[in-house]
Each structure stands twice: as C-alpha cells, then as structure tokens.
C-alpha positions as semicolon CSV with decimal commas, in nm:
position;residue;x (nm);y (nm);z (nm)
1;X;0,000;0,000;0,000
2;X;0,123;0,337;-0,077
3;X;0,124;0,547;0,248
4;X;0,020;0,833;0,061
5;X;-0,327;0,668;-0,083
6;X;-0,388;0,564;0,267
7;X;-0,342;0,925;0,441
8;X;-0,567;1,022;0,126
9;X;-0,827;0,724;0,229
10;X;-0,832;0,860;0,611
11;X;-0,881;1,256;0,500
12;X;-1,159;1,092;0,293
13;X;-1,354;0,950;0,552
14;X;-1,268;1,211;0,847
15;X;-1,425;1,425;0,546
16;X;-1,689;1,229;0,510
17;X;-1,839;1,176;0,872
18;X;-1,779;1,580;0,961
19;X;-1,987;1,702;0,646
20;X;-2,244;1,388;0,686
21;X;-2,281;1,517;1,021
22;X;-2,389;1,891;0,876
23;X;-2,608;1,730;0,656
24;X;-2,792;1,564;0,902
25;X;-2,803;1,858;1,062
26;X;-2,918;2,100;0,847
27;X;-3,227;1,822;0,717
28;X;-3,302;1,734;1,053
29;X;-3,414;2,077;1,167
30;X;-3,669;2,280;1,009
31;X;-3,538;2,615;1,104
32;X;-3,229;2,582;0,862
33;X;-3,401;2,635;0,550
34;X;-3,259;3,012;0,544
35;X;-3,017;3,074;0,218
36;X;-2,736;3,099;0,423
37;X;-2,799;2,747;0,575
38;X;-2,874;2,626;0,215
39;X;-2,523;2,735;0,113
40;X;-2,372;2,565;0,417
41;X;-2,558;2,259;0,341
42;X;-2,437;2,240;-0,024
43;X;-2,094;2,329;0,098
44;X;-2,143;2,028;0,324
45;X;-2,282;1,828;0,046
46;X;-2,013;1,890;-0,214
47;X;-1,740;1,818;0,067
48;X;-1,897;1,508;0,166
49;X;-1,894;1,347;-0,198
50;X;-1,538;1,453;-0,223
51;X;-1,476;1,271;0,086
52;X;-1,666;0,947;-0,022
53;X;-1,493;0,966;-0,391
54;X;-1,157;0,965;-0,222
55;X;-1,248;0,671;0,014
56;X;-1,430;0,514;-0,372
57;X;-1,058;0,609;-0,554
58;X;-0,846;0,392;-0,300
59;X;-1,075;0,083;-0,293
60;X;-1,070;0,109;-0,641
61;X;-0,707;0,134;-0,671
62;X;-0,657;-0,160;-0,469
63;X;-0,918;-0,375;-0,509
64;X;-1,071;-0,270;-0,892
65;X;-0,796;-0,200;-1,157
66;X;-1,031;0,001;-1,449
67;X;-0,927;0,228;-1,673
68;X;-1,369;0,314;-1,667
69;X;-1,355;0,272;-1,333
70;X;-1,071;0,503;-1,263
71;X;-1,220;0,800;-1,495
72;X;-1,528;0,768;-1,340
73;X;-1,388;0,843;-0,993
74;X;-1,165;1,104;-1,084
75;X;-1,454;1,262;-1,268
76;X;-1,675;1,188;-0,971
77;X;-1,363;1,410;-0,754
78;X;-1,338;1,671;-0,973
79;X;-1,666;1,746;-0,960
80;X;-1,695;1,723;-0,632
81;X;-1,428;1,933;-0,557
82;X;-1,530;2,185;-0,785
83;X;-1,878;2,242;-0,603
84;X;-1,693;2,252;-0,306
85;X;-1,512;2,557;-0,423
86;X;-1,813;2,675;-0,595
87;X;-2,015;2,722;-0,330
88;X;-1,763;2,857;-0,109
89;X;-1,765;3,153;-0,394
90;X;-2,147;3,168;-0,361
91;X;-2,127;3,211;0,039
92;X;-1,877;3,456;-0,016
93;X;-2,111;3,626;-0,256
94;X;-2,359;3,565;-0,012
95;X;-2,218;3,747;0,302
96;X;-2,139;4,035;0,053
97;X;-2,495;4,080;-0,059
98;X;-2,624;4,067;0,351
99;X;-2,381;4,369;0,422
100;X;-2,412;4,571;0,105
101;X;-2,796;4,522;0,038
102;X;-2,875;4,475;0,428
103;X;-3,250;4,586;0,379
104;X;-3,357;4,425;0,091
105;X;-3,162;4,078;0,190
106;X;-3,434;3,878;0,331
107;X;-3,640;3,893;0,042
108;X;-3,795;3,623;-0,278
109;X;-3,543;3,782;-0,477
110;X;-3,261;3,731;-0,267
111;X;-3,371;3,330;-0,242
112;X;-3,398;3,292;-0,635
113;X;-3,038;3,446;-0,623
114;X;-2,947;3,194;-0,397
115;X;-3,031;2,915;-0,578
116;X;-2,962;3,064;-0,932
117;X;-2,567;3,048;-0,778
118;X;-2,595;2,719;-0,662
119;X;-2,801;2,571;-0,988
120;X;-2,534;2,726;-1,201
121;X;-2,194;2,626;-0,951
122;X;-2,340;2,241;-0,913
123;X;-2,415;2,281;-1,307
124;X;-2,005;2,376;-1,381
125;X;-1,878;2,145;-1,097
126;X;-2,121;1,844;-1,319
127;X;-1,949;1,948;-1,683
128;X;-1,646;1,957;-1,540
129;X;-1,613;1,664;-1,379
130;X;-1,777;1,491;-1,683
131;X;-1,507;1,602;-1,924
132;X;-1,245;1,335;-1,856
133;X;-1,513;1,065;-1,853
134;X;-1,654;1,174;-2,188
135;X;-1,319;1,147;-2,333
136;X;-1,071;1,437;-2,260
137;X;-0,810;1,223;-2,093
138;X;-0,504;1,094;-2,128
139;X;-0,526;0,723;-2,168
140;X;-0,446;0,638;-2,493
141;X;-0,186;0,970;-2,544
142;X;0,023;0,973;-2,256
143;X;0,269;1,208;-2,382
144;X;-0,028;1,446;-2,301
145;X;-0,103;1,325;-1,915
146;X;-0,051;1,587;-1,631
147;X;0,039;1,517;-1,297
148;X;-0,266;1,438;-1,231
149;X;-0,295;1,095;-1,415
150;X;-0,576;1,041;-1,623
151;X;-0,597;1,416;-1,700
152;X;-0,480;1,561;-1,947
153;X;-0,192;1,899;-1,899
154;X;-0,489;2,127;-2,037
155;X;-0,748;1,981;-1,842
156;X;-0,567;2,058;-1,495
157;X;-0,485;2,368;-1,679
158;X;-0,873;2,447;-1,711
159;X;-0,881;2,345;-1,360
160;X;-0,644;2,577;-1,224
161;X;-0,732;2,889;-1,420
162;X;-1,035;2,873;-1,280
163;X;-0,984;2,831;-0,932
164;X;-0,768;3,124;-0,974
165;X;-1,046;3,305;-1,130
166;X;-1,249;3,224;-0,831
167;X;-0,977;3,302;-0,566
168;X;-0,967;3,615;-0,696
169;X;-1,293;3,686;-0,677
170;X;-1,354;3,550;-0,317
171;X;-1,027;3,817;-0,241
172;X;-1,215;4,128;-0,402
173;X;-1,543;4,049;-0,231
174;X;-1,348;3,977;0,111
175;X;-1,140;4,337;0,075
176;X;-1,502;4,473;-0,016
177;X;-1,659;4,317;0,310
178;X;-1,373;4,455;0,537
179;X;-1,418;4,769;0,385
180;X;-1,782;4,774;0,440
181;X;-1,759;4,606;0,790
182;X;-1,494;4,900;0,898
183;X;-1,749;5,180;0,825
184;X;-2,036;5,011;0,958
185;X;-1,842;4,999;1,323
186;X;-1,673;5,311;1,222
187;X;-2,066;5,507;1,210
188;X;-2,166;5,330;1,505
189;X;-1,898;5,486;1,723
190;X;-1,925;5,831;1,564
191;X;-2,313;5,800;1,630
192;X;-2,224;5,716;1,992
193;X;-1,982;6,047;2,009
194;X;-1,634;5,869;2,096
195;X;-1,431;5,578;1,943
196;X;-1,453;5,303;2,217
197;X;-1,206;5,027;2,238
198;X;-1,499;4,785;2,148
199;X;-1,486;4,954;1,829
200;X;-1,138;4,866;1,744
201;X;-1,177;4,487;1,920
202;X;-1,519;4,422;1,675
203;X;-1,340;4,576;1,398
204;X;-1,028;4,392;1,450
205;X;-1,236;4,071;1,496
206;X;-1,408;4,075;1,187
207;X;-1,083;4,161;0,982
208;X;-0,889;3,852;1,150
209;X;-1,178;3,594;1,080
210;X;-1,198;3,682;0,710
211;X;-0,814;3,657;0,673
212;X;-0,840;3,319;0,833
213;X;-1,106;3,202;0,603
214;X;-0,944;3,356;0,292
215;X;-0,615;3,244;0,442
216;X;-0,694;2,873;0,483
217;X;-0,875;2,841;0,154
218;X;-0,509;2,981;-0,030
219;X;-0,320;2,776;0,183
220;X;-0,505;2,436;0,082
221;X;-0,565;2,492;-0,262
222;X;-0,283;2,734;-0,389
223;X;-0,016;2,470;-0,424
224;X;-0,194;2,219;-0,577
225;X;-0,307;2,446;-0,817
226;X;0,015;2,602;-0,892
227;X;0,183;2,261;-0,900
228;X;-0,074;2,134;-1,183
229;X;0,069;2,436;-1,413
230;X;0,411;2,401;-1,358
231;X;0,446;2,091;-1,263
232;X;0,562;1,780;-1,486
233;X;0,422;1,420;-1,507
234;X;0,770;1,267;-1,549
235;X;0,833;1,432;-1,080
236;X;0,816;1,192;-0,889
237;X;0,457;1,178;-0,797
238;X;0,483;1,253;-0,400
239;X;0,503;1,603;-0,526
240;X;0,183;1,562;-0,619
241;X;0,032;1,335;-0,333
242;X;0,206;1,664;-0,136
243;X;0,022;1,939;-0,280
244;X;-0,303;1,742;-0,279
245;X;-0,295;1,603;0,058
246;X;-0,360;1,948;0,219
247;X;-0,625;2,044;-0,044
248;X;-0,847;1,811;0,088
249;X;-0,794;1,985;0,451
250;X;-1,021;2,203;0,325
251;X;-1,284;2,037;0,288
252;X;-1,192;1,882;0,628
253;X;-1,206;2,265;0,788
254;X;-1,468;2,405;0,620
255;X;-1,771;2,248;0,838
256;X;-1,519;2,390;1,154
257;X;-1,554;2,747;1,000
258;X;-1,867;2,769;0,806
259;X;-2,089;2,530;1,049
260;X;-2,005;2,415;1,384
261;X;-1,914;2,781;1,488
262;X;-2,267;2,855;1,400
263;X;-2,467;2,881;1,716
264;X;-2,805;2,789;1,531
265;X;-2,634;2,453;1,435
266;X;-2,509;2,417;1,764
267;X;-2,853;2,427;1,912
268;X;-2,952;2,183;1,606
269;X;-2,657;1,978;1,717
270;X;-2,810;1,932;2,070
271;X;-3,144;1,857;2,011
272;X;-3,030;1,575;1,769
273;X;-2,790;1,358;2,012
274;X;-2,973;1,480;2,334
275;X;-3,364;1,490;2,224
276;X;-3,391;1,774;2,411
277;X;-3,290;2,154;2,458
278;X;-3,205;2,288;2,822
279;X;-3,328;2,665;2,822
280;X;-3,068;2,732;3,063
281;X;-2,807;2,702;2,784
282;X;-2,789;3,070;2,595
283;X;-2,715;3,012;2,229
284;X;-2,736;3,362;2,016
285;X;-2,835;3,321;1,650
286;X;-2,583;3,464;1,350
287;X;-2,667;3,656;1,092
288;X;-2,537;3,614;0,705
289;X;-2,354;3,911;0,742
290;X;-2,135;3,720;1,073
291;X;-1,785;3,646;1,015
C-alpha cells in the first residue's frame, strides 16, 4: 500500500463523517431552511462526496484495476471538488450581498439568487467533472497526461485557471466586506460620540476571521493548483500526493468554519444527540452578514 493513498483514504472519511454530520443537521431541523444554511448545506454536500470519492478512488485502486472505473472516480472528484469551491464563492457572494444590500436581503429575490448560484456552480462542478469521462483524458496519449494521471496537462490547466479566477474573486469580495464592515463599526462609534475600544476589538475581529477564512482556503488549494501548471508528469509523484494532501484539509475545515461555529447549528446539534434543549443554555443566532 502506498502510504500516501492511505493518508488520502483517512482525509476521505474524516471528510466524510464531519460534512455527513452537517447534513444531518441541516435536514433534521426545520429552522435551517434560510439561504445561508442552504449554502452551508451544499458546501457540506459537495465536501462530503469529495470525501466518499476519495475513500471510492483507494478501494478502487486496490481492489478494482479500471481504466472506466478510474475515470469515473476522478470525474466523480473533480466534480466534487469543484462544487466545493463553488459554493464557497457563492457564500462569499452571499455574506457580501447581507452587508451591502442589508435591507432588501431577506427577500424572494434574494432566495432565487441563492439558488440561481448554486443551480449554475453544481451545473459547472457536473461538466467539469464529466469532461475526462466523456473522453478528454489521457489514456491512450500519454505524452499528453498531467500530474494528475488520467488528466490531461490542459485539463488541470482548465482546472487551475479557474480556481484562480475564483480566488480572486472571493479576495475582491473579502477586501469589499472589510471595507464595508470597517465603516459600519466606524458610524456606530461616531453615532455614539467617541471611538470606544470595542470599536477597534469588533473591527479587529471581523478583519482577523476573514483573513483566516481567505487564508486557509489559499493555503489548501494554492499549491496544488500552482503545481498542476508548472508541474511535470515525469516528478516523482509525491510532489503531487504533497500538494493534494492538504487540499483536501479544506474540505476537512470548512464544516469547523462555516458550520459548527454557527450557534443555530449548535442548538440543532443538541437537540439531535440529546432529544432535548435545556433553556438554561444561551445560544445567540448569526446573521449572514457574521464572520
């Protein structure tokens, strides 16, 4: 066994149970049906199939040897993946529109928004992850693999441009929501005739949480998708089993940052193992616009 698919085959299912978890979650309780919640839940979605196709791509490496069966689970991860990313962009886009249209944001129009995002991100993720099945691969040219065996070097190429298309967009809409955050707490104060030191701590606050989020969605994916441009099929491949390994953290943090630290799933969370809610415990509800 190569140690490499196995640490692979363990993200996949730690993956796997956190986002199935979320799912249950956000099904099991009626008062999640808000867009932001749907976002979360397709984030949670897309992360758990990613999890499952890794834990699908080593038992098929090891027990099934198929050319099919190996496009069909690296389509099946690419896909995936991409939703994953896609709908990290839409919650992004999401906690933009709560800040910068605050009064009009609980509205129909804001819902069909919603779901226009996510029809059209699971619709990309799909076509994407369908293009090495339906035959742009590299199985019967492999002068033209990647380092991503069966892709192909402009497939990964494709791949890469646009997650950093998307990067960058997540980046602009993060620097707009700082911006936007910083005057809100910036009026407050003046309104209240002084600059108190709660001003700078919120302020301060909300800055640090967005860099982390931005932060640890570079830091996962930014190597692997530098490493598919540059990179070389004829390196060893634990330079790619390197770069890959901590994109799939990712999808391991996301339910940590987008999820559990929300206190309306945390209540959810209770009900569902305990049956019951102690009114003693104080839980305060998020809005979209919380980082």
């Amino acid at each position: 066994l190569n140690p490499w698919d196995v640490m692979l085959c363990v993200s996949g299912t730690a993956i796997a149970c956190e986002n199935a978890l979320v799912v249950a979650i956000i099904c099991y309780s009626p008062s999640l049906r808000t867009p932001m919640f749907v976002l979360v839940g397709s984030l949670a979605t897309a992360d758990l199939l990613a999890g499952l196709g890794l834990i699908l791509n080593f038992v098929f490496q090891y027990v099934i040897r198929s050319e099919t069966v190996s496009l069909l689970t690296v389509g099946f991860l690419v896909a995936s993946f991409a939703a994953s990313v896609s709908s990290l962009l839409a919650i992004t886009v999401d906690r933009y529109l709560s800040l910068y249209n605050a009064l009009t944001y609980y509205s129909e129009r804001t819902v069909l928004c919603i779901h226009t995002m996510l029809a059209g991100a699971w619709g990309v993720s799909l076509c994407l992850g369908l293009l090495p099945v339906l035959g742009w691969n590299c199985l019967h040219d492999r002068t033209s693999c990647s380092v991503v065996r069966p892709l192909t070097k402009s497939n990964v190429t494709l791949l890469s441009a646009s997650f950093f298309l998307i990067f960058l967009i997540m980046l602009h809409l993060y620097i707009e929501i700082c911006k936007i955050v910083c005057r809100h707490a910036h009026q407050i104060a003046l309104q209240q005739h002084f600059l108190t030191a709660s001003h700078y701590v919120t302020t301060k606050k909300g800055v640090s949480t967005l860099a982390i989020i931005l932060g640890t969605f570079g830091a996962s994916w930014l190597p692997f998708a530098i490493y598919c441009v540059v990179g070389d099929p004829d390196y060893p491949s634990v330079y790619t089993y390197a770069t890959l390994l901590p994109a799939t953290y990712n999808s391991m943090i996301n339910p940590i940052i987008y999820a559990y630290r929300n206190q309306e799933i945390q209540r959810s969370m209770w009900v569902l193992f305990c049956g019951c809610f102690q009114a003693k415990v104080s839980f305060r509800s998020r809005s979209p616009s919380d980082v």
